[in-house]
Each structure stands twice: as structure tokens, then as C-alpha cells.
C-alpha positions in Angstrom: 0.0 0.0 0.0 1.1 3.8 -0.7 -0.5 7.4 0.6 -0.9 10.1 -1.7 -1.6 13.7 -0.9 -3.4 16.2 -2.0 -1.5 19.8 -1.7 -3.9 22.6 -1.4 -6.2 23.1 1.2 -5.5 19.8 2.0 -1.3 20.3 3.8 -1.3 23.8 2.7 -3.0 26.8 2.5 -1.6 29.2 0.3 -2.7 33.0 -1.4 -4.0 33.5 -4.3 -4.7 36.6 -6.3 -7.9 37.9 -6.0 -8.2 38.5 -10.0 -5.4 35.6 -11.6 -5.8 37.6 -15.1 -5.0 41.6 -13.6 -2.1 39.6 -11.4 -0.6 38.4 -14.3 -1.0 41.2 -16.8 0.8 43.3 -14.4 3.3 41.2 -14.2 3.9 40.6 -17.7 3.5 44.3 -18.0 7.1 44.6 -15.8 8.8 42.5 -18.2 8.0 44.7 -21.0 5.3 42.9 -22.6 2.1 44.6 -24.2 -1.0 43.8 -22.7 -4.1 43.8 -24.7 -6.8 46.3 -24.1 -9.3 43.1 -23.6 -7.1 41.0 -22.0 -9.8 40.5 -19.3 -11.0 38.4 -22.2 -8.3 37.0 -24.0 -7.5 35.2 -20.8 -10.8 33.7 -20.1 -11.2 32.3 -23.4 -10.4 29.3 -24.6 -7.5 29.0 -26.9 -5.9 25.8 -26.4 -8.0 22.5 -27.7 -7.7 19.6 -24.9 -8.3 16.3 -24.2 -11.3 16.7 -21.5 -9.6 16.0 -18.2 -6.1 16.7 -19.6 -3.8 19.8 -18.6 -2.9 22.7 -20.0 -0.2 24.6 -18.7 -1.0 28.2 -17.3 2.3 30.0 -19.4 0.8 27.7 -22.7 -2.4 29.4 -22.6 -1.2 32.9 -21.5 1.1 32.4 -24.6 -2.2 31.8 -26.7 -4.3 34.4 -25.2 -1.4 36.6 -26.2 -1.1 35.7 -29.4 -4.6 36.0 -30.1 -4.5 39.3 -29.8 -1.4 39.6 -32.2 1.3 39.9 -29.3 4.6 37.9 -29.0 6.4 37.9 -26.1 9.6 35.6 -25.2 8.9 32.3 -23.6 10.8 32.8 -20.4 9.1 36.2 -19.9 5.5 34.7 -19.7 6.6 31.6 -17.5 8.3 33.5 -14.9 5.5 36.2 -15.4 2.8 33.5 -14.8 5.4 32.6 -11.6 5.6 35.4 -10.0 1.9 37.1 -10.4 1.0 33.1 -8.4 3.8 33.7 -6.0 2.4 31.9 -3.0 2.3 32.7 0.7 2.3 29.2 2.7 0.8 28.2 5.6 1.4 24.4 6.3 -2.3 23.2 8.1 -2.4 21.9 11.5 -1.4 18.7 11.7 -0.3 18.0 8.2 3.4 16.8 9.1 1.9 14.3 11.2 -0.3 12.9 9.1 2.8 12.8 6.7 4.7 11.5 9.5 2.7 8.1 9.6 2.2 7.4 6.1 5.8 7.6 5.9 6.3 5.2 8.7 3.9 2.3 7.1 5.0 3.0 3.7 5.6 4.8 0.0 4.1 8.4 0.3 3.3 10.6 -2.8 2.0 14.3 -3.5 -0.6 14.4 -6.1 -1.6 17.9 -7.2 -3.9 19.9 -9.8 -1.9 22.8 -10.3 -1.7 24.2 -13.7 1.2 26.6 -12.9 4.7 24.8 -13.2 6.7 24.9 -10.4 4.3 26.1 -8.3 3.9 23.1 -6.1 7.5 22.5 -5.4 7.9 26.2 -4.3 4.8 26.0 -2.3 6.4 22.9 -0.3 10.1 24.2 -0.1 8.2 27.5 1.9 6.1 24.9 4.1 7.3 23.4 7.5 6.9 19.8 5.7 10.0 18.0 4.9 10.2 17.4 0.8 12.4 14.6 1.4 9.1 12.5 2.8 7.7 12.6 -0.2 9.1 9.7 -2.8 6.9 11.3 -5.7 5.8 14.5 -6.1 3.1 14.7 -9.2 1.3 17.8 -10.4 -0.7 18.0 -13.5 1.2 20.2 -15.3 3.9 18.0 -15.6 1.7 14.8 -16.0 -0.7 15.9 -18.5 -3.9 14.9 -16.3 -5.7 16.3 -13.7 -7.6 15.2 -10.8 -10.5 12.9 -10.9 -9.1 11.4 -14.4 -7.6 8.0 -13.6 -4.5 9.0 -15.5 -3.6 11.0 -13.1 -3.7 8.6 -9.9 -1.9 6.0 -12.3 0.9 8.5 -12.6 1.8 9.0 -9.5 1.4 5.2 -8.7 3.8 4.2 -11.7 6.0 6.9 -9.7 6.2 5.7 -6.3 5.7 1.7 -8.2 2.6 0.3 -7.1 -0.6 -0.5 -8.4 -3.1 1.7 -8.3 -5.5 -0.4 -6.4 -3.0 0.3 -3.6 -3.3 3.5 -2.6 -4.5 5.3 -0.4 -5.5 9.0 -1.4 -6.1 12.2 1.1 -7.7 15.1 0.1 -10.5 17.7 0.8 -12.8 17.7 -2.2 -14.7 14.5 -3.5 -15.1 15.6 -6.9 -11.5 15.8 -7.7 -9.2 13.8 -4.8 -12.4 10.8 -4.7 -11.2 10.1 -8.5 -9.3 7.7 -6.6 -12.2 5.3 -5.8 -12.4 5.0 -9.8 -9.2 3.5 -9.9 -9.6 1.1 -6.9 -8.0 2.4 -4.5 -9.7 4.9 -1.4 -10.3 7.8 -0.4 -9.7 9.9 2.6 -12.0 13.3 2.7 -10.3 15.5 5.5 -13.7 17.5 5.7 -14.8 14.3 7.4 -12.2 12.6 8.8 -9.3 15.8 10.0 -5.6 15.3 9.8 -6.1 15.0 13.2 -7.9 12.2 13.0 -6.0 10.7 9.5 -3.0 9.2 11.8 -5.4 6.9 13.6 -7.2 6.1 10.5 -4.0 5.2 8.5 -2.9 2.9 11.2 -6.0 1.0 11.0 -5.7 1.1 7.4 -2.0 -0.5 7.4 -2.8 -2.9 10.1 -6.2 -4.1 8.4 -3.7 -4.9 5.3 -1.2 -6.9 7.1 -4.0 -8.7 8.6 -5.1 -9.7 5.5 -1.7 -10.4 4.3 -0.9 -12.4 7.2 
């Protein structure tokens, strides 16, 4: 068996810009870049055809957006413009490096992240008080392709920490997304119902039931 964990709201809490599409025309804006005079709209439209349930990357469909509106811009200026304007302040959640803690102790332990913004999720973890080194994968959709509840996405990050996905264990806070998991076969912990207080005692149970069974 293996634990996965959700990032966001789930470990972390983090800030986010109240308007995503002024934050990052400003910040393209300090890099020299021409903003469109409807870029409130450029950004919210589509640009990019996707798979449904697959990923585009944020800096992708900035670059679209952009060029929709007949402006180029230099690659490296809209990714570390889409960086910085998603810059995050982190607060690591009450008893998430417990919770970590114990998964580690009975096993593989993975992050498994919708995040659109590269990066993003590894900075977010380096500024919380949870040690990276715990995790032995660390998938985001940006870099997989998928996102959360598309089975893809939990088969990823089982090929990464080499299990089946059957095995794991997934903890998260929203059902739609994190309880993909149950599609899969594995299950699904919703901390809105059972804390990370409470997910120690409810992993132990977990591992224990499993060497029961094994035994």
C-alpha cells in the first residue's frame, strides 16, 4: 500500500490573487510585454484544444491568449511572469506533518496535485514546514498531462512511487476531484470528514487491516 496527498487546502494553504488575469497582466506588464486592451477576455477564453480532463499549462495558454490578440512575447518572460503574479504565501495546516509522518512510517508516500502553474507546487512545499524529502513522488498536472479525478492522473503518480493503483490510499479535501481515486480502486480519505487529526489513527487501521489480511 502507498498514501498520496493532496496539496492545497489539503497540507497547505496558500494565497491567491484575487483576479489571476490583472495579477498576471501586471506582471507581464514589468517584463515589458504589451497587454491587450481586452485581456480580461483573452485570458478567459479558450485558446488551447484539450483532451477533457487533460492539462494545459497556465504560461501555454497565456502564450495563446497573447497571441490571439497579435502579441509575442519571449517564452521565459510569460513563465516567470505567470510565476511570479501566483507567487504563494504558505501556511502548512495543522497537523499535516503528522499525518505525513505516519504514512511515511507504514510506507511509499506521494503528493498528487492539480496545479496548472509549473513549479508552483514545489515552491509551495520548499516555503512549508513539511520535509520534501518524505515525499518519494511529487506529481502535479502540469507536468503529468492529467488532472484530478481522471484515472490517469492517480496512475501516474502510482507508476511513480511503483505500485498499483488499487493500492493507494488517497487524502484530500474535495470529492469531486481527490475521490477520483475510488475509480481507480484504491480509497479515499476526505479530510472534511475525517481531520488530519484524526488521519493518523485512520491510517494505522488502514496499514494494520492490510497486514491482517496479508498475514
Amino acid at each position: 500500500m502507498a498514501v498520496t496527498f493532496d496539496l492545497f487546502d489539503t497540507l497547505v494553504t496558500v494565497s491567491r490573487p484575487a483576479d489571476p488575469a490583472a495579477a498576471v497582466a501586471s506582471e507581464l506588464q514589468t517584463r515589458g510585454v504589451t497587454v491587450p486592451s481586452d485581456w480580461e477576455t483573452a485570458y478567459r477564453t479558450v485558446h488551447v484544444e484539450s483532451q477533457r480532463g487533460s492539462e494545459v499549462p497556465l504560461s501555454t495558454h497565456i502564450n495563446a491568449a497573447l497571441q490571439s490578440r497579435d502579441v509575442s512575447a519571449p517564452a521565459e518572460y510569460i513563465r516567470h511572469a505567470v510565476t511570479a503574479a501566483f507567487d504563494p504565501t504558505v501556511q502548512t495546516r495543522p497537523n499535516a506533518i503528522t499525518a505525513v509522518e505516519t504514512a511515511v512510517a507504514n510506507g511509499p508516500v506521494g503528493i498528487l496535485s492539480n496545479c496548472s502553474v509549473s513549479q508552483l507546487v514545489h515552491r509551495t512545499l520548499m516555503r512549508s514546514d513539511i520535509d520534501r524529502s518524505l515525499f518519494d513522488a511529487i506529481v502535479t498536472s502540469v507536468d503529468c498531462g492529467w488532472r484530478k479525478p481522471h484515472p490517469r492522473a492517480f496512475q501516474a503518480v502510482a507508476k511513480s512511487l511503483r505500485v498499483d493503483p488499487t493500492s493507494l490510499i488517497h487524502i484530500g479535501d474535495n470529492p469531486e476531484t481527490d475521490g477520483g481515486i475510488n475509480d481507480v480502486g484504491g480509497h479515499f480519505h476526505n479530510i472534511t470528514k475525517t481531520s488530519l487529526g484524526q488521519i493518523s489513527t485512520a491510517l494505522d487501521g488502514e496499514f494494520n487491516n492490510n497486514d491482517s489480511n496479508i498475514n
